[in-house]
Structure formats: C-alpha cells, structure tokens
N, C-alpha and C positions, 0 to 999 in steps of 0.2 A: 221387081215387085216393090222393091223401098223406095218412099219418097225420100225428100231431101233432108239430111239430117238423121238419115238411118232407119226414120221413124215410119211405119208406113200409113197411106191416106186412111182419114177416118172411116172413110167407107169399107175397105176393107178392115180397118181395127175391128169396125163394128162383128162385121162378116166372119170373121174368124172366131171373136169374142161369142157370138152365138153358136157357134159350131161346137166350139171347146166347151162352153156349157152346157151345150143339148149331150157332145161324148161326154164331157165329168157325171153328169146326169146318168146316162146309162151304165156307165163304170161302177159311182156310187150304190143305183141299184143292183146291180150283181152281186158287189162286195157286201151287200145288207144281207141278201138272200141268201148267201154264203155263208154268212158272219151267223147268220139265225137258227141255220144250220146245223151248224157246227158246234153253236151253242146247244142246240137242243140236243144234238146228239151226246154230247158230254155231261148233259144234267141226266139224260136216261142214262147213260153209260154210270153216270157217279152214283147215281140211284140202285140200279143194278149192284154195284159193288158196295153199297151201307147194303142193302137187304141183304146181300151173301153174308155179310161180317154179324151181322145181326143174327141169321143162322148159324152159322158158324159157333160165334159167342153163345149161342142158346138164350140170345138177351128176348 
C-alpha cells in the first residue's frame, strides 16, 4: 500500500484523509450527544438536590 519513502500516494492520502474525517465526524457527533446528555442530566440532577437542601434547610 506505501509508496516510496514510506509515504503513501496522494490519492490514497486523500482517500483515507476523507474517510478519517467523515469517521471523526461521526465520533464527534456521538460524543456531543453524549456529552449534552450527561450535562443535562447533572444540571437536573444538581437542581434536584439545591431543591432538596433548600427543603431540607426550610430556606
């Protein structure tokens, strides 16, 4: 698959290089949707527990 010098031909540089970024691409978005998630779960989650404490406290 390498050309000479280790390095492989442009054509496939390109080829791969669009591949790897269409998968980063999809990776990335997973990890957002995740990431948003996860967030949002911990702001309800943290929200949930100031209202308890706020009961709690009688504030």
């Amino acid at each position: 698959m390498l050309g000479l010098g280790g390095t492989p031909p442009p054509l496939d540089r390109k080829l791969a290089a669009s591949r790897l970024g269409h998968r980063h691409r999809q990776i990335a978005a997973i990890v957002g949707v995740i990431t948003i998630r996860a967030v949002d779960q911990h702001v309800h989650a943290g929200k949930y527990q100031f209202d308890m404490a706020q009961l709690l406290n009688g504030d």
